[in-house]
Residue frames as qw, qx, qy, qz and C-alpha x, y, z in Angstrom:
[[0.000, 0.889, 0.457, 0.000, 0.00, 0.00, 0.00],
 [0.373, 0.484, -0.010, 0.791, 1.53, 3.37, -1.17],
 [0.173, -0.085, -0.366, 0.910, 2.13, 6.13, 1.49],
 [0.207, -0.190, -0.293, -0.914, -0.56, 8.13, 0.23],
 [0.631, -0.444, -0.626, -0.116, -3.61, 4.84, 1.15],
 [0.591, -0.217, -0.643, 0.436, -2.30, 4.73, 4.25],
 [0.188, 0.014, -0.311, 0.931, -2.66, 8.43, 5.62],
 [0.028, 0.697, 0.648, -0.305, -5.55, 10.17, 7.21],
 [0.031, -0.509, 0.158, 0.846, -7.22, 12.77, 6.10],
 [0.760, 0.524, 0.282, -0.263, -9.32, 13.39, 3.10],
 [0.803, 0.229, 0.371, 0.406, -8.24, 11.86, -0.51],
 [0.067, -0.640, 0.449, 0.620, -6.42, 14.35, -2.83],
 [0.742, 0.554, 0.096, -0.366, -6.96, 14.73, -6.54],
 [0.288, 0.576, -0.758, -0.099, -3.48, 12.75, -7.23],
 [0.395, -0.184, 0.883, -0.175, -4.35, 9.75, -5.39],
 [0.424, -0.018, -0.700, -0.575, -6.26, 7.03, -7.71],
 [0.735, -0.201, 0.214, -0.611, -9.51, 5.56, -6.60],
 [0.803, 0.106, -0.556, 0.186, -7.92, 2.20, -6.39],
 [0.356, 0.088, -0.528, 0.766, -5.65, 3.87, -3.25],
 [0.514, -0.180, 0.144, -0.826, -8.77, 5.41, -2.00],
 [0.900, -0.096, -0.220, -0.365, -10.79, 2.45, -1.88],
 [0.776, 0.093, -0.550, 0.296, -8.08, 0.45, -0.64],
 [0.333, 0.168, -0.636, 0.675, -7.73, 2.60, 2.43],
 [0.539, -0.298, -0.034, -0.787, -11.57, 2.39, 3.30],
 [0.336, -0.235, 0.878, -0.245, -12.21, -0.44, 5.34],
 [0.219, -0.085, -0.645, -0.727, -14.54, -2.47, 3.72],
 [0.074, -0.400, -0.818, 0.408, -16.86, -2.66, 6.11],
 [0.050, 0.642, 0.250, -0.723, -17.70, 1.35, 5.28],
 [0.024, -0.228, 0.514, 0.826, -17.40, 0.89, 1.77],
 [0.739, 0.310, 0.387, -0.456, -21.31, 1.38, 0.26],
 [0.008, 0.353, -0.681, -0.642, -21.59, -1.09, -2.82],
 [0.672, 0.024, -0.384, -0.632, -24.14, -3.10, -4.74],
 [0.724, 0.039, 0.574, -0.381, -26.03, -5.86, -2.87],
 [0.646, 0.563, 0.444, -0.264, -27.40, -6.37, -5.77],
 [0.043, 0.641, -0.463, -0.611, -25.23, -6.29, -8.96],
 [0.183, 0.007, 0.944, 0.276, -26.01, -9.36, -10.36],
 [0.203, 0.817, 0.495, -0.216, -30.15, -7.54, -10.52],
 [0.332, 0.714, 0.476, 0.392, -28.63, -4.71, -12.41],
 [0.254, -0.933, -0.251, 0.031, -27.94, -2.45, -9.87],
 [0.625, 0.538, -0.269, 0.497, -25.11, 0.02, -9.75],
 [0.544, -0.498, -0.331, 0.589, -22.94, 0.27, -7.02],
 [0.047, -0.954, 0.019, 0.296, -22.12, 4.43, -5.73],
 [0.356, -0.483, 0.390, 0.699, -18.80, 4.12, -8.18],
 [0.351, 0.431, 0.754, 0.350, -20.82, 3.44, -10.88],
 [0.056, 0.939, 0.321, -0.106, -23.32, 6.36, -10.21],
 [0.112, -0.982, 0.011, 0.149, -20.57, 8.96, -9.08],
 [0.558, -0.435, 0.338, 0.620, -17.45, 8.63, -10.90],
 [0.407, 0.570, 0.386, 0.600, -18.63, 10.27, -14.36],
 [0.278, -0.929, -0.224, -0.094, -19.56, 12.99, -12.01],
 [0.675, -0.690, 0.127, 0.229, -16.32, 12.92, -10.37],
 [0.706, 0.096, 0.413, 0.567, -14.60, 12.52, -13.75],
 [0.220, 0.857, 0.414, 0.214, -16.15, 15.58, -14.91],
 [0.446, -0.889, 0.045, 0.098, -15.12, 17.69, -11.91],
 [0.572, -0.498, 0.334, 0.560, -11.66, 16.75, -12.44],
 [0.550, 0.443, 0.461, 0.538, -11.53, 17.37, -16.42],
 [0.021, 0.933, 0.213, 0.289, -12.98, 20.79, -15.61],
 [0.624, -0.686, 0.196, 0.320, -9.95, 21.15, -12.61],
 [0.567, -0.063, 0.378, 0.729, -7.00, 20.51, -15.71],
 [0.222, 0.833, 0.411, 0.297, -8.76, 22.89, -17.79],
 [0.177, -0.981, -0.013, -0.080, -8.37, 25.85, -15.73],
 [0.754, -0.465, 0.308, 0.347, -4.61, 24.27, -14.65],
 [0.537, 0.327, 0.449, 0.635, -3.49, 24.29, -18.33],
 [0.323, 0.759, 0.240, 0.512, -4.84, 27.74, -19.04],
 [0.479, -0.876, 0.010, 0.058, -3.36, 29.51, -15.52],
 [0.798, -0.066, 0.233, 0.552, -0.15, 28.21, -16.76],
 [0.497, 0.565, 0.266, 0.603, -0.48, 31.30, -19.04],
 [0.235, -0.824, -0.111, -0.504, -1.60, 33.65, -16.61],
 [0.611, -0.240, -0.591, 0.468, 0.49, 33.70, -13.45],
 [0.173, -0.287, 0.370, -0.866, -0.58, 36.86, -12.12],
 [0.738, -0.331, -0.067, -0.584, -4.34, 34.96, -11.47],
 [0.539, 0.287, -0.768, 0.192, -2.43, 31.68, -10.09],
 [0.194, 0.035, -0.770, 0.607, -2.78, 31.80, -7.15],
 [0.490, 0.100, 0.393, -0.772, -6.37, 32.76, -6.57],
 [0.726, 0.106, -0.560, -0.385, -7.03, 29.68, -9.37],
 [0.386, 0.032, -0.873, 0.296, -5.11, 27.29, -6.80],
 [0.248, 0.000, 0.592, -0.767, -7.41, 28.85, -3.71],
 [0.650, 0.048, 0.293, -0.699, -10.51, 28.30, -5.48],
 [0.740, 0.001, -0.636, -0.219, -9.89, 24.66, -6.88],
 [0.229, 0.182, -0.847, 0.445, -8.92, 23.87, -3.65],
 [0.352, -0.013, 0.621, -0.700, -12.18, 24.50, -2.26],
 [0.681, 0.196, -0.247, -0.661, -14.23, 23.64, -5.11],
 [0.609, 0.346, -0.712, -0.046, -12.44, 20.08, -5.32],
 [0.105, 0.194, -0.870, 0.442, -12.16, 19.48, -1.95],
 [0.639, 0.140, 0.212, -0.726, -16.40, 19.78, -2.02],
 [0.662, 0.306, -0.474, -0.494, -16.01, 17.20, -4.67],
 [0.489, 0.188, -0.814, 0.250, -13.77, 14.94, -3.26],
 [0.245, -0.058, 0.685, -0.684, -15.74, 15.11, 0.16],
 [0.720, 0.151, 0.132, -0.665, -18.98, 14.82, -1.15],
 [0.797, 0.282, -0.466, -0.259, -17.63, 11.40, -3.63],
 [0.334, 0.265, -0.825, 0.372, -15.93, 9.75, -1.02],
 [0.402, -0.224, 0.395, -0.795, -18.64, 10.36, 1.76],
 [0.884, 0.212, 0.004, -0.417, -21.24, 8.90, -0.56],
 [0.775, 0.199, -0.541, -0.260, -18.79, 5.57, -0.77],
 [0.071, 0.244, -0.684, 0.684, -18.05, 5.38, 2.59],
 [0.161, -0.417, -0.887, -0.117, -22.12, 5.19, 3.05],
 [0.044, 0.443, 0.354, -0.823, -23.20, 8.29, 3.49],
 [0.399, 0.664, 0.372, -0.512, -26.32, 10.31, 1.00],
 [0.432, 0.106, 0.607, 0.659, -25.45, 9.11, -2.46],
 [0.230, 0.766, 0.536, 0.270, -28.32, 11.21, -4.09],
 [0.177, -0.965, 0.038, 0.191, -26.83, 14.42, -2.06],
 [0.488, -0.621, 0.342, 0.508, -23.70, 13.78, -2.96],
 [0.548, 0.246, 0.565, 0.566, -24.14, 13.45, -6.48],
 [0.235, 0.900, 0.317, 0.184, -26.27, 16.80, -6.60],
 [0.462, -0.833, 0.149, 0.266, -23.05, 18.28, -4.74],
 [0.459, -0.120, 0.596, 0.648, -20.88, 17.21, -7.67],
 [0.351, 0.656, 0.481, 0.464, -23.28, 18.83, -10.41],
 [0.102, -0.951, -0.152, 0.250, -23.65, 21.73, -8.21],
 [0.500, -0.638, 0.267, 0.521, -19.92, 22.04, -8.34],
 [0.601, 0.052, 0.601, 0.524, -19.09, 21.05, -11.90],
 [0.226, 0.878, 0.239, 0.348, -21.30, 24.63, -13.94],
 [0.279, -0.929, 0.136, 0.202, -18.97, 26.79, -10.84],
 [0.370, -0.306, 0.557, 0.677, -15.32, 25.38, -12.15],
 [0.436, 0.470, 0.604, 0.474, -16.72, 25.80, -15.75],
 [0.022, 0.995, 0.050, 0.081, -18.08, 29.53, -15.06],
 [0.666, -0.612, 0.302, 0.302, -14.51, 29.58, -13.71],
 [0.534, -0.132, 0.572, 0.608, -12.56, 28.67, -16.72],
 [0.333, 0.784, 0.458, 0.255, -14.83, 30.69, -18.62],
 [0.077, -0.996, -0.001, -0.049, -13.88, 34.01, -17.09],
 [0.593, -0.528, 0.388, 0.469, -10.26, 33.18, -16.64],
 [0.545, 0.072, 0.537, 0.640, -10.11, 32.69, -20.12],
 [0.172, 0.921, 0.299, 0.182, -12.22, 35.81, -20.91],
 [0.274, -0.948, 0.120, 0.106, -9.68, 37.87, -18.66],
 [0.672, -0.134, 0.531, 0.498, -6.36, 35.84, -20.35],
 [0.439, 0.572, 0.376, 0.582, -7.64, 37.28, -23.70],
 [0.009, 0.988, 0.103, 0.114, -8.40, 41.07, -22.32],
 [0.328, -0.828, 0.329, 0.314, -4.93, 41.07, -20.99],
 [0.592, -0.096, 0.560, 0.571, -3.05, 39.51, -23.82],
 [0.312, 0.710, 0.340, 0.532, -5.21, 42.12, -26.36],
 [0.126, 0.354, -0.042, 0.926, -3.96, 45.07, -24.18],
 [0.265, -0.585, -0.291, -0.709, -7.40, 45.51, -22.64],
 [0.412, -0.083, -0.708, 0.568, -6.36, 45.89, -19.20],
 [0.386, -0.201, 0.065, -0.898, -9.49, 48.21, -17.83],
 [0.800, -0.173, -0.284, -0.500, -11.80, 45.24, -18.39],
 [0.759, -0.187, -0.568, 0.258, -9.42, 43.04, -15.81],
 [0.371, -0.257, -0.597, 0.663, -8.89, 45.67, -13.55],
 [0.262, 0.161, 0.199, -0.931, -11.98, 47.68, -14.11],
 [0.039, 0.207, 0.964, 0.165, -14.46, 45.34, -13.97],
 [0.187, -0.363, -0.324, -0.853, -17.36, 47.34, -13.22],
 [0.569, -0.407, 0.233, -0.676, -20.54, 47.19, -11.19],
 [0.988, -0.057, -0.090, -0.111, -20.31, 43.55, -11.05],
 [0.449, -0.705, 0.547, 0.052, -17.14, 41.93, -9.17],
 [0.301, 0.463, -0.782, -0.289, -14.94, 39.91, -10.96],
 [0.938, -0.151, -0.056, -0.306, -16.13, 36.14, -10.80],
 [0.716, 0.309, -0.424, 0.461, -12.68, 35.05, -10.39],
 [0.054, -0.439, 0.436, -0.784, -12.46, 37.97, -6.91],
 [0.745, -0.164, -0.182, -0.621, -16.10, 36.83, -6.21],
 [0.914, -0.064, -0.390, -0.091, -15.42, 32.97, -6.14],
 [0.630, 0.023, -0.568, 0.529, -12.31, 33.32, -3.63],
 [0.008, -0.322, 0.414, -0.851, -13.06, 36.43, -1.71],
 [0.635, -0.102, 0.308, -0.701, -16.89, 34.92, -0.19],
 [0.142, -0.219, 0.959, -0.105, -16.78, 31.35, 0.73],
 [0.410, 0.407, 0.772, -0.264, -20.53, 30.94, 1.41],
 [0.578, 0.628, 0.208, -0.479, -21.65, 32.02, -2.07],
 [0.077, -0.254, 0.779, 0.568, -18.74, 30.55, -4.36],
 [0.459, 0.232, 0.856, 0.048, -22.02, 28.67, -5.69],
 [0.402, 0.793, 0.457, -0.025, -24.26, 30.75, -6.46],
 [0.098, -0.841, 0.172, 0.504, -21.87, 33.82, -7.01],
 [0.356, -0.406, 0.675, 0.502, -19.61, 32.01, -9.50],
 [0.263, 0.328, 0.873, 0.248, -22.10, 30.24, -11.80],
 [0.050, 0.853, 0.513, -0.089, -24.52, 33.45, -11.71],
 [0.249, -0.810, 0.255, 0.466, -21.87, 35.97, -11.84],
 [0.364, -0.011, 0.712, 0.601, -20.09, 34.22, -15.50],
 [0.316, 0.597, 0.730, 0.103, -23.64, 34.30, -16.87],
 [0.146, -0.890, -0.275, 0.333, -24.17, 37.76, -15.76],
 [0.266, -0.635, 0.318, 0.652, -20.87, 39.21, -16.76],
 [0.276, -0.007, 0.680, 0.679, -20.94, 37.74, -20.31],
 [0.096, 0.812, 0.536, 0.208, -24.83, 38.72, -21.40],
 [0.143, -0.920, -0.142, 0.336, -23.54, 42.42, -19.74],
 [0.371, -0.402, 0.526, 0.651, -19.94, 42.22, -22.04],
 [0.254, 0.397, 0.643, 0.604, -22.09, 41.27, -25.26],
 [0.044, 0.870, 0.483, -0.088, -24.39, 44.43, -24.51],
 [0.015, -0.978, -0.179, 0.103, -21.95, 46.87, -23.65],
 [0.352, -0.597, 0.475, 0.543, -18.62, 46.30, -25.08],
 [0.449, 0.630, -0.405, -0.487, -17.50, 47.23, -28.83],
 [0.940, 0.320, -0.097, -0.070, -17.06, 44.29, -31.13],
 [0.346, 0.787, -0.445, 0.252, -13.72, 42.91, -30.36],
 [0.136, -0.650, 0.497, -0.559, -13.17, 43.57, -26.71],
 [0.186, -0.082, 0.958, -0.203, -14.28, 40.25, -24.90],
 [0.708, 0.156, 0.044, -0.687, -17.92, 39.35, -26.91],
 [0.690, 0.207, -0.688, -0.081, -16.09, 35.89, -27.96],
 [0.671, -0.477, 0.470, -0.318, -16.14, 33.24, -25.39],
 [0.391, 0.439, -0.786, -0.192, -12.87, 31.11, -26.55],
 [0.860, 0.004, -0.317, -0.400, -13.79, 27.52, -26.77],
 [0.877, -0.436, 0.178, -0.090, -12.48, 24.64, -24.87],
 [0.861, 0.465, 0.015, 0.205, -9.57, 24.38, -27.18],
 [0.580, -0.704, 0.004, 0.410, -6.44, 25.70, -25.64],
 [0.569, -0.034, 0.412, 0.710, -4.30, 25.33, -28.48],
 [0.170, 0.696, 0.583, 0.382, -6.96, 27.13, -30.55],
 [0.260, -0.940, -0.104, 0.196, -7.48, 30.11, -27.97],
 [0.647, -0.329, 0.329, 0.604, -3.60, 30.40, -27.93],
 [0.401, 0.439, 0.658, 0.463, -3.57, 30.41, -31.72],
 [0.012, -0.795, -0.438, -0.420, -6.34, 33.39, -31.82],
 [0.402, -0.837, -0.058, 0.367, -4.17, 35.37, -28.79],
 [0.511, -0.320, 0.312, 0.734, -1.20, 35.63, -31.21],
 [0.332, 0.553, 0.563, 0.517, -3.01, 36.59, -33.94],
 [0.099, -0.923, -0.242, -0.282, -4.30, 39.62, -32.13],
 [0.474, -0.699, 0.187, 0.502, -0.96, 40.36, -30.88],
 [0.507, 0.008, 0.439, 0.742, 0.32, 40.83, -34.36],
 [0.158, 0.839, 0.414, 0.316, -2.64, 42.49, -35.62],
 [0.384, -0.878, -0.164, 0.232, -1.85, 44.90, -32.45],
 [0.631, -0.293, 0.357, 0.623, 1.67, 44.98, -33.50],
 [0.284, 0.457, 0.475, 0.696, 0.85, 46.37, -37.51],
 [0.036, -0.891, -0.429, -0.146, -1.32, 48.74, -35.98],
 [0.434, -0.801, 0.097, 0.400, 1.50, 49.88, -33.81],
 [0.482, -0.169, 0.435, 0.741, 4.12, 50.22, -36.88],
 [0.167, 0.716, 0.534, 0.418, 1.51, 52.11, -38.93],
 [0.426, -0.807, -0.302, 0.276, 0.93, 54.55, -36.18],
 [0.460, -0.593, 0.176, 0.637, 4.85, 55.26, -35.83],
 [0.453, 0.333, 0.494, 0.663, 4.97, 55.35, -40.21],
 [0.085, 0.817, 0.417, 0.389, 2.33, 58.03, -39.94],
 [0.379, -0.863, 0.013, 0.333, 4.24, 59.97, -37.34],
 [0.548, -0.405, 0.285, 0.674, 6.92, 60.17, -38.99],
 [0.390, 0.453, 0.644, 0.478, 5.78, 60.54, -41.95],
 [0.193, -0.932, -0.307, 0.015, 3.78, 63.76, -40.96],
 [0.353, -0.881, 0.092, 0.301, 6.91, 65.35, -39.43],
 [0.439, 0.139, 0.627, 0.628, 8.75, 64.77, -42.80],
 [0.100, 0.761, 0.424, 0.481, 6.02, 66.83, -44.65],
 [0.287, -0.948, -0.091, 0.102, 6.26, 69.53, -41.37],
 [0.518, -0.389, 0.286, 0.706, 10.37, 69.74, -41.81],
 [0.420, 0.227, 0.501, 0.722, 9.83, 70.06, -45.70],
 [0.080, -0.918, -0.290, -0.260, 6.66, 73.17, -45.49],
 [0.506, -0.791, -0.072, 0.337, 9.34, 74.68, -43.04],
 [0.695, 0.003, 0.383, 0.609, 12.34, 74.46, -45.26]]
């Protein structure tokens, strides 16, 4: 049995559910009576759930990777989100309220998604320049401040607060500025950040041509 089985304390999203299960007695562990009737045991039920949660956890890992000013408030709020997960899926195989614990994983699994939504909304505003819209968020707190700074509302705050922010960005911001909401595709996002750093980039060498240009035509009317 690996260090890890053996220790108290809840599970951790590195340990496999082999090493979990193996350090539950099996008295406490709830499974199927009844499998040979059809029935599924609580890993059955709750590990797509649980798979989910974690799929949505690398997500946000992979795209923070770009962003290390937001790092650290990404790590604070998987940690709680996950550790809701991992409490609630372990509880419920231990023998505790499978039906609660599975709504406790869905609950969780739209907050990390509103999550990786706005990180990656606020990755693109700072990599196009538009730094107002990450540190002038407006009447609405960031969902990303929101989800770490008030514990007892990460639910509703996070999931209601993405929705909110994007239906209020497509109303009132110019074509451009954050009305896309980059797909699940990392590489893809990535891809569509450089692009609009070069664009940015021509615009800036135009700019300087036309300065100069100008003060060429002011030397020569002087002359």
């Amino acid at each position: 049995m690996s260090a890890s089985s053996s220790s108290s304390g809840p599970p951790t999203s590195q340990q496999t559910i082999a090493e979990v299960l193996e350090s539950i007695p099996v008295s406490q562990r709830q499974t199927s009576r009844n499998h040979e009737e059809g029935n599924p045991s609580v890993y059955e039920i709750l590990f797509p759930f649980y798979e989910r949660a974690q799929a949505s956890e690398a997500k946000i890992l992979r795209a923070v990777s770009q962003v290390p000013v937001l790092a650290e408030l990404s790590r604070i709020f998987l940690a709680r989100e996950m550790r809701i997960v991992s409490d609630a899926y372990f509880g419920a195989i231990m023998g505790e309220d499978v039906p609660k614990a599975q709504k406790v994983i869905e609950d969780a699994i739209p907050r990390i998604e509103a999550f990786f939504r706005d990180l990656s909304n606020r990755w693109w505003a700072l990599r196009t320049g538009r730094h107002q819209v990450f540190t002038q968020p407006g009447p609405r707190p960031p969902v990303i401040f929101k989800a770490v700074d008030s514990p007892g509302e990460v639910g509703k705050s996070s999931a209601m607060g993405a929705i909110g922010e994007q239906e209020q960005r497509e109303q009132s911001q110019p074509s451009g500025v954050l009305a896309r909401d980059p797909d699940d595709n990392l590489e893809g996002f990535v891809g569509s950040v450089r692009r609009s750093q070069e664009e940015i980039r021509r615009e800036k060498v135009i700019h300087h041509w036309r300065v100069a240009m100008d003060r060429l035509k002011e030397k020569d009317a002087s002359a």
